[in-house]
C-alpha positions as CSV (number, residue, x, y, z in Angstrom):
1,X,8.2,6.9,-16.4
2,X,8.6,8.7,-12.8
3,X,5.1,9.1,-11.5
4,X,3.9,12.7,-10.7
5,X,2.6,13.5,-6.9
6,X,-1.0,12.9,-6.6
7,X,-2.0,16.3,-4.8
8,X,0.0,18.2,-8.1
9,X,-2.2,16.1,-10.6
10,X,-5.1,17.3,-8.5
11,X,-3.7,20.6,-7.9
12,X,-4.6,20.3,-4.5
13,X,-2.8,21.1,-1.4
14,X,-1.5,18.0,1.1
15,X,-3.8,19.3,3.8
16,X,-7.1,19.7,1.3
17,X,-10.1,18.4,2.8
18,X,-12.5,15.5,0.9
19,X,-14.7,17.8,-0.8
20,X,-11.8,20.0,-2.3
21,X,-10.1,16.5,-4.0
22,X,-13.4,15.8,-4.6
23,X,-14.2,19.1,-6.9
24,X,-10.8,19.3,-8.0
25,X,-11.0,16.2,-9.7
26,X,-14.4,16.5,-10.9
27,X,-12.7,20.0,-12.5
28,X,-10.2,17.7,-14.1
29,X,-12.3,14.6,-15.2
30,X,-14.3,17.6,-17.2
31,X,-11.1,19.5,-18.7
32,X,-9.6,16.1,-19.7
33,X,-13.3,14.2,-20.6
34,X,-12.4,12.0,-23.6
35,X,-15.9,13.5,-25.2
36,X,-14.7,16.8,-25.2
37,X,-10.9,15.8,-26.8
38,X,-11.9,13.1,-29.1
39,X,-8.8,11.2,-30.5
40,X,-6.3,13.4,-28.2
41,X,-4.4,10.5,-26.5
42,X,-2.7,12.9,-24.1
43,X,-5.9,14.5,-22.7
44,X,-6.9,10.3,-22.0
45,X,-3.5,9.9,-20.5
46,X,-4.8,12.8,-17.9
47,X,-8.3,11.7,-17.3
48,X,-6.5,8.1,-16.3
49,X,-3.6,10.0,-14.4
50,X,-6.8,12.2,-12.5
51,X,-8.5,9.1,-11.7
52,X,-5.6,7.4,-9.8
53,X,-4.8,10.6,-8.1
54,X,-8.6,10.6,-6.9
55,X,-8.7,6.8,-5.7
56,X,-6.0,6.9,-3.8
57,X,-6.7,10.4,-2.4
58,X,-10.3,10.0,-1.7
59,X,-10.1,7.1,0.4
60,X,-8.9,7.9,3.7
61,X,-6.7,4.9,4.3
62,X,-5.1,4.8,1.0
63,X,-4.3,8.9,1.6
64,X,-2.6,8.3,5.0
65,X,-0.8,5.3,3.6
66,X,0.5,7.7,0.7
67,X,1.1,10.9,2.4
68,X,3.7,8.2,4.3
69,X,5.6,6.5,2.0
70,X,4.5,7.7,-1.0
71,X,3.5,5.7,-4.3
72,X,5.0,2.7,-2.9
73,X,2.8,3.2,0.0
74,X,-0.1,2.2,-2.6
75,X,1.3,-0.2,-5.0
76,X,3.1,-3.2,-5.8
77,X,6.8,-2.0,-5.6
78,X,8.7,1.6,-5.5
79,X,8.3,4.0,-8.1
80,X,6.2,1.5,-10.5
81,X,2.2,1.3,-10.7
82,X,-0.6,2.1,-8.8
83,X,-4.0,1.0,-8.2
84,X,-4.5,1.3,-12.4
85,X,-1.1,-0.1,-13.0
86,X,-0.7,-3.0,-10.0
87,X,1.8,-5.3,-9.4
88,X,1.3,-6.5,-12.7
89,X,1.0,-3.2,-14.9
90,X,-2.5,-4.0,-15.5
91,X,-4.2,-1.2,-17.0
92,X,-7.8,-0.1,-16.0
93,X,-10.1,0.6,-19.0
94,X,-12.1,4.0,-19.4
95,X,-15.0,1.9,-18.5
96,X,-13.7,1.1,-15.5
97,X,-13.2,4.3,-14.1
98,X,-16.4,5.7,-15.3
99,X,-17.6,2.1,-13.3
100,X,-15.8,3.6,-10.0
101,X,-16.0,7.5,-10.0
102,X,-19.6,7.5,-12.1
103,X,-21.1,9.7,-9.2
104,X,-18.5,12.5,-9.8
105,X,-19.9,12.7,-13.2
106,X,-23.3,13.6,-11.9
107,X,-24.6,10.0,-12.0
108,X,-22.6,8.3,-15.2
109,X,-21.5,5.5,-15.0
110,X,-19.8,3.0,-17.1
111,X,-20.9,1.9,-21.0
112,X,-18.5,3.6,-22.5
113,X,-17.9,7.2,-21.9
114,X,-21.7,8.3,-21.0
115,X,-21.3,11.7,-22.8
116,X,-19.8,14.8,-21.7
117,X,-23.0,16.5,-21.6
118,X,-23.6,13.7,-18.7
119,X,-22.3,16.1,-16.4
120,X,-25.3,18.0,-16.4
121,X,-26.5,14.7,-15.0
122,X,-29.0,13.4,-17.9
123,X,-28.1,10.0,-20.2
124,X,-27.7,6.4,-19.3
125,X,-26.6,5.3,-15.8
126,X,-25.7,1.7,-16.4
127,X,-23.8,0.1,-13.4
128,X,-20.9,-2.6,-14.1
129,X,-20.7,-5.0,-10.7
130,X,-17.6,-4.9,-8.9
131,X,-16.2,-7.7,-7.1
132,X,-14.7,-7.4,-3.8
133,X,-11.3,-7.1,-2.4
134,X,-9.4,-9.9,-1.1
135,X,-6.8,-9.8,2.1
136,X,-3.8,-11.8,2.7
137,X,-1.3,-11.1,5.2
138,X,2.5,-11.9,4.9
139,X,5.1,-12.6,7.0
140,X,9.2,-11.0,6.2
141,X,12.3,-11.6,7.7
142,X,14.8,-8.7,7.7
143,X,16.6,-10.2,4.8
144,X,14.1,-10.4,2.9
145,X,12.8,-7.3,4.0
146,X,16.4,-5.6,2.5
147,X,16.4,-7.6,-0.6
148,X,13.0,-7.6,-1.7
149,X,10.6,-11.2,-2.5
150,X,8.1,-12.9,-4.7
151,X,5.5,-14.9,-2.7
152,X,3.0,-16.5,-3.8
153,X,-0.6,-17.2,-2.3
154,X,-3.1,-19.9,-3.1
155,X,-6.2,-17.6,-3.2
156,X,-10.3,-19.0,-2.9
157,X,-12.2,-16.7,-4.8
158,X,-14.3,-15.9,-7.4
159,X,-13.6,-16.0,-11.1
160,X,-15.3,-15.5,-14.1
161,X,-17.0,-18.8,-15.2
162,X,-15.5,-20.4,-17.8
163,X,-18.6,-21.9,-19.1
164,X,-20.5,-18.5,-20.2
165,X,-16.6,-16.3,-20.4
166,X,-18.4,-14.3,-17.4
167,X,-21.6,-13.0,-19.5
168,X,-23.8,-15.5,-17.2
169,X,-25.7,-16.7,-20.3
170,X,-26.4,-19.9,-21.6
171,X,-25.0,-20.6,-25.2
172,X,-26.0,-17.8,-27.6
173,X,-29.0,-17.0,-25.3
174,X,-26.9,-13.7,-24.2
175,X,-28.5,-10.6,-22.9
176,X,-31.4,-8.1,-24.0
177,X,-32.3,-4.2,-23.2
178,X,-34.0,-4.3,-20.1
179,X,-38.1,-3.7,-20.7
180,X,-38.2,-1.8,-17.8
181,X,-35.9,0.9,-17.5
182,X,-35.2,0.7,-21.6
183,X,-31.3,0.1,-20.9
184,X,-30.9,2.9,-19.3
185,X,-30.1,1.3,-16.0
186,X,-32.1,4.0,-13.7
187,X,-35.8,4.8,-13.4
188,X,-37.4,8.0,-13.7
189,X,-40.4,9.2,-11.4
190,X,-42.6,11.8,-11.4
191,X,-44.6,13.3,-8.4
192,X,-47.0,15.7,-8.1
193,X,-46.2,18.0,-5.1
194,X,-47.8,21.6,-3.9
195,X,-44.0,22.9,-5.4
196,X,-45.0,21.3,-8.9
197,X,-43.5,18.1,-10.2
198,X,-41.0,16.9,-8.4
199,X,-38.4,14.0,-10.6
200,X,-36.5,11.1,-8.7
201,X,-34.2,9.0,-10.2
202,X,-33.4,5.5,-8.8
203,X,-31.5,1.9,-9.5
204,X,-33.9,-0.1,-11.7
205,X,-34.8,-3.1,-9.8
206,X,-35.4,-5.6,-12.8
207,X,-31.8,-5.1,-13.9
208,X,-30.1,-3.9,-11.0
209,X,-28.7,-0.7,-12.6
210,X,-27.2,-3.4,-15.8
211,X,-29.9,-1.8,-18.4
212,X,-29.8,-5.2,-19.9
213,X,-31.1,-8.3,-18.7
214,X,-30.1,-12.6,-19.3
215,X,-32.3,-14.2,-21.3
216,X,-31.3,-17.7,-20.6
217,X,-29.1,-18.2,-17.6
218,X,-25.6,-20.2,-17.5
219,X,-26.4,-23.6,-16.3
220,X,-23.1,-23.3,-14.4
221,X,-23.1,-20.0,-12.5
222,X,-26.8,-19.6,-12.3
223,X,-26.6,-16.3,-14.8
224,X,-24.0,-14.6,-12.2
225,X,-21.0,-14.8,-14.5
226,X,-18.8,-16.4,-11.8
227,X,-17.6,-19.3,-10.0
228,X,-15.8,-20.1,-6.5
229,X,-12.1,-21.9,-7.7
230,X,-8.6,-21.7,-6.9
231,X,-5.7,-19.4,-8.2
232,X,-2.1,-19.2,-7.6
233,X,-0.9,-15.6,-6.8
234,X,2.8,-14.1,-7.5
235,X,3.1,-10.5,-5.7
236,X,6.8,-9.2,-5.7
237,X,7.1,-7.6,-2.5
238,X,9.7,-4.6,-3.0
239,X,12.6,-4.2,-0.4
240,X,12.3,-1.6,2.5
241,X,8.7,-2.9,3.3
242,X,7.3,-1.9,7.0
243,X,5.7,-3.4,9.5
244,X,1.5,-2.9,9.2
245,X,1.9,-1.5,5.6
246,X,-0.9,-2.9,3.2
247,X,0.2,-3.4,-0.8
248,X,-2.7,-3.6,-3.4
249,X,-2.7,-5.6,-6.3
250,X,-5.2,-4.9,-8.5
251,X,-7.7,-6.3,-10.1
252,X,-6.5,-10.1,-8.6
253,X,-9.4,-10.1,-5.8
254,X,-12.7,-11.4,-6.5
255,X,-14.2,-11.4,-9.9
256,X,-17.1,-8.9,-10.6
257,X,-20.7,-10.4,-12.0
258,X,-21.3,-10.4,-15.5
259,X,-17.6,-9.4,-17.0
260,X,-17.5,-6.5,-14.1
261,X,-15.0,-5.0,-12.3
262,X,-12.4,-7.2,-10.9
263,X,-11.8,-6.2,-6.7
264,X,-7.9,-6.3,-5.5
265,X,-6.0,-8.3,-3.9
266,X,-4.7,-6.7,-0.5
267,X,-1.2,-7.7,1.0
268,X,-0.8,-6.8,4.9
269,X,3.0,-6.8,5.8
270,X,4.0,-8.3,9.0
271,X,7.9,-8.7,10.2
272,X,9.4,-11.9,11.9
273,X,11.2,-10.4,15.1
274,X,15.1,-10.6,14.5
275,X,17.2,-12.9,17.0
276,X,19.5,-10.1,17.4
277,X,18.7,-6.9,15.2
278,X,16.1,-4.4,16.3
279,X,14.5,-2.1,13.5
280,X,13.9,2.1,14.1
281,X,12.9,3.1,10.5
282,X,15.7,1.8,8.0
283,X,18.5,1.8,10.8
284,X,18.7,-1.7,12.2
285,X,20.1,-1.4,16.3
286,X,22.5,-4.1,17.7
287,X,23.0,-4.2,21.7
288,X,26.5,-5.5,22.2
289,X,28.0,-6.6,25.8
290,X,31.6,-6.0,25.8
291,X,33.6,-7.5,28.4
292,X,34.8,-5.3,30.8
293,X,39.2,-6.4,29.4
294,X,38.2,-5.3,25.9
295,X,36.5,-2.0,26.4
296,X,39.9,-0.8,28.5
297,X,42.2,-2.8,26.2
298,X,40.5,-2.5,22.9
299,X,40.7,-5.0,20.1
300,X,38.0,-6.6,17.4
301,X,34.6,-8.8,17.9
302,X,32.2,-9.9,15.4
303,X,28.7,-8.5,15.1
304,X,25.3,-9.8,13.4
305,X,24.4,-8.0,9.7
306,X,21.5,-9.0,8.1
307,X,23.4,-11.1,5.2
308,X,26.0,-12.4,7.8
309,X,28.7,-11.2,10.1
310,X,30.8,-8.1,10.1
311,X,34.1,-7.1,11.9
312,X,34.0,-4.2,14.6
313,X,37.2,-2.3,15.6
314,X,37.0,-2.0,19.5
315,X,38.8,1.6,20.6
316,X,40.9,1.5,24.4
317,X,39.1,3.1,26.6
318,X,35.5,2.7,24.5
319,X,33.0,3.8,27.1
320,X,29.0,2.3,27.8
321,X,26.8,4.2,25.7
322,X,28.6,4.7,22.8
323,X,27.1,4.0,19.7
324,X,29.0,2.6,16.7
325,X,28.0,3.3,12.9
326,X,28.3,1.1,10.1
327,X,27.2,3.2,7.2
328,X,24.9,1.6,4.5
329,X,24.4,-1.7,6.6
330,X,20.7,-1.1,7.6
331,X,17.3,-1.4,5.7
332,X,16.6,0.4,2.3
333,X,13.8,3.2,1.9
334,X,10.7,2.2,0.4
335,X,10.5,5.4,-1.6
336,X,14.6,4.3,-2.7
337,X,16.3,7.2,-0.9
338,X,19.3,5.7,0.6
339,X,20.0,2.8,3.2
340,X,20.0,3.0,6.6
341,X,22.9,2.6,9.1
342,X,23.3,-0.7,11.2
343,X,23.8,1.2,14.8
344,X,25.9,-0.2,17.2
345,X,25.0,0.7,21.2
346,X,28.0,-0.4,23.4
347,X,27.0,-2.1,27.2
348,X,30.3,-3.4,29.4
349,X,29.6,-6.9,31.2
350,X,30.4,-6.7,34.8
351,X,30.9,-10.3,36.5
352,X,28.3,-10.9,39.3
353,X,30.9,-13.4,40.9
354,X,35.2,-12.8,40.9
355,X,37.5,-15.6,42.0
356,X,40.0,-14.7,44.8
357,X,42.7,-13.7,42.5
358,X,40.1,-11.8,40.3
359,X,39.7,-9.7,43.3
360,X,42.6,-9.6,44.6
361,X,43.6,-8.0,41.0
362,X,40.7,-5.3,40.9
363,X,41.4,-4.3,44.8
364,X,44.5,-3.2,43.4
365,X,43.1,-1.5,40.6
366,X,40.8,0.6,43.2
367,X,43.2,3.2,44.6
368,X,44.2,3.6,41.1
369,X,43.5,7.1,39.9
370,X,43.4,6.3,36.5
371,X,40.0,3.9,37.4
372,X,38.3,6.7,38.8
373,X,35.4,7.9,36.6
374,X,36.4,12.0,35.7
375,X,33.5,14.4,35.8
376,X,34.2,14.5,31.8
377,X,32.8,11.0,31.5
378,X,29.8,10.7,33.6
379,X,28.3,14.0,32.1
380,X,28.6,12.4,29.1
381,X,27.1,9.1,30.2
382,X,24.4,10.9,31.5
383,X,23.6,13.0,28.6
384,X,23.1,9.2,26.7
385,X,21.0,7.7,28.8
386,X,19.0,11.4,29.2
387,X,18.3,11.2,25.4
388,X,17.1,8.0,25.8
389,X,14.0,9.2,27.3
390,X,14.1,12.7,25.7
């Protein structure tokens, strides 16, 4: 299913500042609040589709990444998933995003749906850890670049530990309400002030925002729910990737404490300069150095694709400066609109050193008329090497 444009789910405009996402999808997360449409699986849908529009939108580097290329600019490959869907079309869980976004909501957070009336900003205020992101960077060559690759990384990093299945308790010790803050994972204060009473809430320290508390840790993971280990990584890197663009994988970073939140897995892209092909966008550039015999006689040379060689027909009389097309033999877009061209620019080798009978041959040629340069072509030599630096 085609994925709608962030700032319409959010029925914001592209130049909307932080607070305005920010109130448009608190607006939405209300309308859409699975409390308030119990069992309505398309008002769900929209709370999850509100959610992704507000990750990626909120954070500035995710926005600028997006408002360039697009969803692909913040997934896995072109058109498919997101930050809740991945590389993998893992879902995120209503928990989850009540885990992340919890402070739109006036304070809820996680443990299921926290009630709608939570957006008055009373109820429970449990916390679920989140684990943090992990970076990778990885190297393409043009070809892969055009064709699109699966890589795979050997990632260090935290996972939940297989002793306790993440809980961080020992055997059926598991968990209880925490006696201080009653499971509510916050702590209310009162003081006394000249104004009247004045109420603070804050983290509970005992359970650190959980509500619950480990009775007998994990001998294993010392009651954190995780362990350092080793895990092998696929990411399919989707064709028309760019230089410095980052691809998220989620939830395939660092586990979170006690079954939380699993962080991503970030992908920096990095390109392996080309031998002979330079890249502007999708259009790859070739430079070729005709000999001066061929660009006054014509006739055929071979020139470097990405996938191989291609044939070039070489006009008479093919001036420097000219540029040469071959349609469809660039780069693909990352957002799959089209293929770029592989641009040809034309230079003409002049010798440095001529035999006797070479210049014997091009003295001749001098008092020709026909070698004389015409005002025609050098305005239009010029004008190529203007735009150039236009």
């Amino acid at each position: 299913m085609t994925k709608r444009d962030y700032y319409e789910v959010l029925e914001v405009t592209k130049t909307a500042s932080a607070d305005e996402i920010k109130k448009a999808y608190r607006k939405k997360a209300i309308q859409y609040h699975p409390d308030k449409n119990p069992g309505d699986k398309e008002a769900e849908e929209k709370f999850k589709e509100a959610a992704e529009a507000y990750d990626v939108l909120s954070d500035a580097d995710k926005r600028a990444r997006y408002d360039q290329f697009g969803h692909a600019g913040v997934s896995g490959a072109a058109g498919n998933g997101g930050p809740f869907g991945g590389f993998g079309g893992q879902g995120i869980s209503m928990d989850d995003i009540f885990s992340m976004f919890g402070d739109i909501f006036g304070g809820h957070m996680g443990g299921g749906f926290g009630g709608f009336s939570g957006f008055g900003g009373g109820g429970t205020q449990q916390r679920r850890f989140r684990g943090s992101d992990l970076r990778v960077k990885v190297r393409l060559t043009l070809k892969e670049i055009a064709t699109g690759v699966e890589k795979k990384f050997k990632l260090k990093k935290y996972v939940p530990c297989g002793h306790c299945h993440g809980s961080g308790a020992e055997g059926s010790g598991g968990s209880e309400t925490c006696p201080t803050c009653n499971g509510s994972g916050s702590v209310i204060r009162n003081q006394q002030t000249i104004l009247g009473t004045m109420q603070t809430r804050t983290t509970c320290s005992t359970c650190q925002g959980e509500g619950k508390v480990t009775k007998n840790k994990c001998k294993e993971c010392m009651g954190e729910g995780i362990v350092h280990s080793e895990e092998v990584v696929s990411v399919q890197i989707p064709k028309g990737v760019m230089e410095g663009m980052q691809l998220s994988m989620q939830g395939k970073g660092n586990a979170g404490k006690h079954n939380g939140v699993a962080g991503d897995l970030l992908i920096q892209v990095e390109e392996e300069p080309h031998t002979d092909l330079i890249r502007d966008e999708n259009d790859l550039i070739y430079n070729l150095l005709l000999g001066f015999p061929t660009a006054a006689l014509g006739g055929t040379v071979e020139i470097p694709t990405i996938d191989g060689k291609a044939k070039v027909k070489i006009d008479p009389g093919t001036q420097p400066g000219k540029v040469l097309r071959l349609r469809g033999k660039g780069l693909p877009s990352i957002n799959g609109y089209g293929t770029g061209d592989l641009k040809v620019n034309v230079s003409i080798y002049v010798p440095e050193t001529l035999s006797k009978e070479e210049k014997k041959t091009l003295e001749k040629l001098v008092v020709s008329d026909n070698f004389q340069p015409n005002v025609s072509v050098k305005e239009k030599i010029f004008r190529k090497f203007k735009s150039l630096f236009e």
